[in-house]
ZAMARGU-4260 file (C-alpha; in steps of 0.2 Angstrom, whole numbers, plus 5000, padded with zeros to 4 digits):
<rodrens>
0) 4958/5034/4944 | 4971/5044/4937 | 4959/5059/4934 | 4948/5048/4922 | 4963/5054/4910
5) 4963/5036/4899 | 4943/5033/4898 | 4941/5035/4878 | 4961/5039/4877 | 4970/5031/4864
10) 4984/5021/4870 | 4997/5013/4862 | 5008/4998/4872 | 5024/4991/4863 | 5029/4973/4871
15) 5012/4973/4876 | 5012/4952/4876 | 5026/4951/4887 | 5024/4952/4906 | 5022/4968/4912
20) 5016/4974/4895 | 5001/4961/4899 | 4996/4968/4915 | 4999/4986/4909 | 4986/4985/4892
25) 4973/4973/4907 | 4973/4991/4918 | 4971/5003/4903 | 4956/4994/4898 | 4950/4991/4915
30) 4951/5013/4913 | 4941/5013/4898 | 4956/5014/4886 | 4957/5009/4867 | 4972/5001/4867
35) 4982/4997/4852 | 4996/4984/4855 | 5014/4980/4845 | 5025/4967/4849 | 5032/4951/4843
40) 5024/4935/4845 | 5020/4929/4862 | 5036/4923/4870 | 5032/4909/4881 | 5018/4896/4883
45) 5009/4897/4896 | 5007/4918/4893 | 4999/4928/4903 | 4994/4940/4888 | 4986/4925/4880
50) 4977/4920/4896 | 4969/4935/4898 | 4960/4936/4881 | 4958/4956/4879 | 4949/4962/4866
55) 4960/4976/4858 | 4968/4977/4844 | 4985/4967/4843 | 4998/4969/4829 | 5011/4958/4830
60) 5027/4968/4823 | 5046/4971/4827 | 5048/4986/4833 | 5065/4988/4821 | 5053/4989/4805
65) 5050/5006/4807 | 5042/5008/4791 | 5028/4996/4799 | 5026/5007/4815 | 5024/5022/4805
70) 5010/5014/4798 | 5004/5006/4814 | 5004/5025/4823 | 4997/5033/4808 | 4980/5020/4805
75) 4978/5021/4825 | 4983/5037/4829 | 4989/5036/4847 | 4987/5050/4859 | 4998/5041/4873
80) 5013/5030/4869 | 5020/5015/4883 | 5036/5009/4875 | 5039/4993/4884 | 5046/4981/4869
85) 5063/4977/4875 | 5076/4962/4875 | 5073/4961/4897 | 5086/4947/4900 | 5104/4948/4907
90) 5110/4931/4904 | 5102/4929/4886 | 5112/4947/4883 | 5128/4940/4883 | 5122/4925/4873
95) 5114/4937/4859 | 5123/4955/4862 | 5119/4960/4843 | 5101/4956/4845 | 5100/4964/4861
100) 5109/4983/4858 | 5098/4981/4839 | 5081/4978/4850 | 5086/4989/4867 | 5094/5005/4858
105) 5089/5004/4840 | 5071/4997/4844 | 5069/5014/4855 | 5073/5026/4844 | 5063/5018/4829
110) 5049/5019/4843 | 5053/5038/4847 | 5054/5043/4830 | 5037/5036/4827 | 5032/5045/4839
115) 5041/5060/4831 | 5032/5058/4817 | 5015/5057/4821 | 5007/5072/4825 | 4990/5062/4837
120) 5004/5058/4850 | 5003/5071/4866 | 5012/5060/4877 | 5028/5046/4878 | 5031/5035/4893
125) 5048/5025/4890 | 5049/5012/4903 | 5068/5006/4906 | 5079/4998/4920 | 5087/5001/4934
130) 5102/4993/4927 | 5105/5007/4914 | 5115/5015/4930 | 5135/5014/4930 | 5134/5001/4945
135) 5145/5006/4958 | 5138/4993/4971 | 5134/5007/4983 | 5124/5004/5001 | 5113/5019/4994
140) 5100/5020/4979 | 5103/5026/4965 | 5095/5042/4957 | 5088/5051/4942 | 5102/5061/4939
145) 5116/5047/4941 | 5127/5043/4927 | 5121/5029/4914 | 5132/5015/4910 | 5132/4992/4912
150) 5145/4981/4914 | 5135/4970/4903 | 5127/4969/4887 | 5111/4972/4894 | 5113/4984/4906
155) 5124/4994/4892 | 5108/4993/4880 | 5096/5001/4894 | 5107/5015/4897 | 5112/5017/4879
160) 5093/5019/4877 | 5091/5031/4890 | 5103/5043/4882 | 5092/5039/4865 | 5078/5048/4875
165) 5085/5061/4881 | 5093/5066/4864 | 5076/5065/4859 | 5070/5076/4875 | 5079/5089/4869
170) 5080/5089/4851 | 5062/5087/4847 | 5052/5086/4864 | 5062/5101/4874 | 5050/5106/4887
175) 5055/5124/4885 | 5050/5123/4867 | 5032/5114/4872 | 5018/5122/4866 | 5024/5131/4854
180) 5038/5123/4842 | 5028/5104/4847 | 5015/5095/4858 | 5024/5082/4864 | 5028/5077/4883
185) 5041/5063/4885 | 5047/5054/4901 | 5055/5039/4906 | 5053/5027/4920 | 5068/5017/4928
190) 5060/5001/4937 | 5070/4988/4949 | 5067/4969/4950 | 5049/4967/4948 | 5038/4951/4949
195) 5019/4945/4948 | 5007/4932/4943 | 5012/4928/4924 | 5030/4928/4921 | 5036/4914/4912
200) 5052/4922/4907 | 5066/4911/4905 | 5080/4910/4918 | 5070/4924/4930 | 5071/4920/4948
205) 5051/4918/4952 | 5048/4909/4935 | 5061/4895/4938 | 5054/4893/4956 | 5037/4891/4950
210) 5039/4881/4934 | 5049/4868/4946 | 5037/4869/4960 | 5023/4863/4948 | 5031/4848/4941
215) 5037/4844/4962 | 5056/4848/4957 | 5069/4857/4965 | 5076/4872/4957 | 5095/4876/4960
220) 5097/4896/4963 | 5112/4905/4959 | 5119/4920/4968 | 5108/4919/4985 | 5116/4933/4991
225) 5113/4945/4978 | 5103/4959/4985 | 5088/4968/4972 | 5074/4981/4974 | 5061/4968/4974
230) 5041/4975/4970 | 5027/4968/4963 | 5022/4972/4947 | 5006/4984/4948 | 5020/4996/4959
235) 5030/5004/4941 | 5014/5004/4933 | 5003/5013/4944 | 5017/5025/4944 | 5020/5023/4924
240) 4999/5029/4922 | 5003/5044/4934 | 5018/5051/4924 | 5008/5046/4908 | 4992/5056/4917
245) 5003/5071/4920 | 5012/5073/4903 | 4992/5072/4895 | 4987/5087/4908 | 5002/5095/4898
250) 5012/5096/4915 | 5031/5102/4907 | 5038/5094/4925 | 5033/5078/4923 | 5046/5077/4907
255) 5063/5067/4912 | 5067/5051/4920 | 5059/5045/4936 | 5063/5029/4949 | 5049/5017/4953
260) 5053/5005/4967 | 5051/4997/4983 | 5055/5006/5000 | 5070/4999/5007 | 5062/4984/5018
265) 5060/4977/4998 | 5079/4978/4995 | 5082/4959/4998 | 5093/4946/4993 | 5088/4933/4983
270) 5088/4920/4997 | 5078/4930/5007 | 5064/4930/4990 | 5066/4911/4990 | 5062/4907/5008
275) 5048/4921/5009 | 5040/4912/4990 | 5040/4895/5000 | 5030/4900/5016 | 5016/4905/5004
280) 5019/4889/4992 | 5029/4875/5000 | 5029/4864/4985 | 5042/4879/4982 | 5059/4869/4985
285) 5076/4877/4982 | 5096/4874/4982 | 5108/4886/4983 | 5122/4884/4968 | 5137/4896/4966
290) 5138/4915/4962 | 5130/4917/4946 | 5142/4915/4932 | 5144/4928/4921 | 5145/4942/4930
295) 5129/4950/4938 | 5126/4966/4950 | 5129/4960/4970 | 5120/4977/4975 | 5107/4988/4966
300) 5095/4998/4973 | 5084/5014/4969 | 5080/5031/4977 | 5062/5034/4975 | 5062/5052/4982
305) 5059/5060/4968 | 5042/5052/4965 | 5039/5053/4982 | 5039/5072/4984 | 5033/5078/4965
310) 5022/5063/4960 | 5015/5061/4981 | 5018/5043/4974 | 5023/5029/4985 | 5024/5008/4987
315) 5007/5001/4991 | 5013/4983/4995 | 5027/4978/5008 | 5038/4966/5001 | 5028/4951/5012
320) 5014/4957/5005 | 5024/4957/4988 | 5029/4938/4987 | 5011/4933/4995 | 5001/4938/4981
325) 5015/4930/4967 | 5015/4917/4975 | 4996/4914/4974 | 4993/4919/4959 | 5005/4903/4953
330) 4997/4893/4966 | 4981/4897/4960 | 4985/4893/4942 | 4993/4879/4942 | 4980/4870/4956
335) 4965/4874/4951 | 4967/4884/4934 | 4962/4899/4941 | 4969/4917/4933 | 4969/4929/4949
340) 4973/4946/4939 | 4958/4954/4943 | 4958/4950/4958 | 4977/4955/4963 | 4973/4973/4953
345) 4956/4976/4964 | 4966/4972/4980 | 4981/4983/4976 | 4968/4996/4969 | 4959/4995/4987
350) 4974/4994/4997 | 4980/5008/4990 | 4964/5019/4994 | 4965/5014/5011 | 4983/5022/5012
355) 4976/5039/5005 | 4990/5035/4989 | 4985/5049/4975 | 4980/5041/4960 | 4963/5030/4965
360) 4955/5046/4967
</rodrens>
């Protein structure tokens, strides 16, 4: 997979104990990768990254100390960076703006100058939001090229940390200049609402449904309407290790932003998620409260096209197939203490070679 780029490669995974950053360190070693993690403490018990039990080296840091990351990045000496560590929440936002601009903006460019600074690193992978777009509420996705913005704290952080990494892009990692003024390839990857076995975050959709539907409650959701680019979560990272695969080959067109998300059967609102979670789990039982308060996005969706035409990358799971296997993997946790991560990445990996997708080969 991926052209055997990360067998022996070291990698380096900020927010690696949170959820994606779980499932994204579980792949890279399932590739052969040595794997070097930073991250804060592991935010919620259960937790998937403690579930899993890797072995690979774990450092338990803030990405704001940057005098510890340099020293992270120079014992390890990464070739590829994954920056992941980020404050994900919108609603805990407005609780704890400061903490989330410090974390979002500042966090990211401590982690880029790290990077800046070590002369092992080839390759940087940001990984930010689909809420870093000025929302408009259009009918149609957005695109790379759209201008940033957020009506809330959160969203304002992501797309204050995208314009972090392009400053960077071109002030120390300008692809014209690769090569010969640097060795350095950085791109970033904007993501929509993504879900999967593990996710205990706090007041998240499919984690609120599932903590109540293991102790036989009913959980009230809030703004049913609210429409989302729904994907499970191997989609962003299968197309996170191809953009990483590219920048290592030394690709100069793989540098800038890319969309990772669903096609546009997976734009849903949320009351659609919940009755789709519940024909899989029907201990799943939910009631519908009032528009979320405060504000929140109505419409948000992605334009993938880019990825489709340069990256020949596309969705592997429909969004049935999406809620199925989240649903599942809960199910199968919380009945029979069953972890089904290997399993779900084997089936997404096979499904996706039966659809001729790229990258398995």
């Amino acid at each position: 997979m991926f052209n055997s780029i990360y067998n022996g490669r070291k990698v380096l995974v900020t927010g690696h104990t949170g959820f994606k950053g779980s499932w994204l360190v579980y792949w890279l070693k399932a590739l052969g990768a040595e794997v070097c993690g930073v991250s804060l403490p592991v935010p919620t018990a259960p937790a998937h990254w403690a579930l899993l039990q890797l072995e690979m080296r774990s450092e338990i840091a803030d990405i704001r100390d940057l005098e510890m990351l340099k020293k992270i990045f120079t014992s390890f000496r990464p070739e590829i960076v994954f920056h992941l560590a980020a404050q994900p929440l919108v609603r805990f936002s407005y609780r704890e703006p400061v903490e989330t601009f410090e974390t979002n903006v500042i966090g990211t460019v401590r982690v880029l100058d790290a990077c800046r600074t070590c002369d092992s690193v080839r390759a940087i992978v940001n990984v930010s939001s689909d809420k870093c777009y000025e929302n408009r509420e259009w009918v149609w996705g957005y695109r790379e090229n759209d201008p940033m913005g957020g009506y809330d704290p959160y969203s304002a952080s992501k797309g204050c940390a995208e314009l972090v990494a392009g400053a960077y892009r071109q002030s120390y990692f300008n692809p014209e200049t690769y090569g010969t003024k640097h060795q350095v390839l950085l791109a970033s990857c904007r993501v929509g609402n993504v879900v999967g076995g593990g996710d205990w975050a706090e007041d998240r959709l499919v984690p609120d449904m599932m903590r109540a539907a293991s102790r036989g409650e009913t959980v009230t959701i809030r703004s049913p309407h609210a429409t989302r680019p729904w994907q499970h979560v191997l989609e962003p990272l299968s197309g996170y290790l191809q953009v990483g695969q590219k920048l290592l080959e030394g690709q100069v067109a793989f540098s800038g932003p890319w969309n990772f998300g669903p096609e546009d059967e997976g734009a849903i609102s949320v009351e659609k998620v919940v009755r789709c979670i519940h024909e899989f789990w029907p201990k799943v039982n939910c009631q519908f409260g009032s528009e979320g308060e405060p504000h929140e996005a109505g419409l948000l969706k992605l334009d993938i096209s880019k990825a489709r035409q340069f990256l020949n990358w596309h969705p592997v799971w429909s969004a049935k197939e999406c809620f199925e296997y989240t649903a599942s993997w809960y199910r199968g946790f919380y009945e029979q203490n069953r972890i089904n991560t290997e399993s779900d990445l084997n089936r997404y990996i096979f499904d996706a070679t039966q659809k001729g997708v790229v990258w398995p080969k």
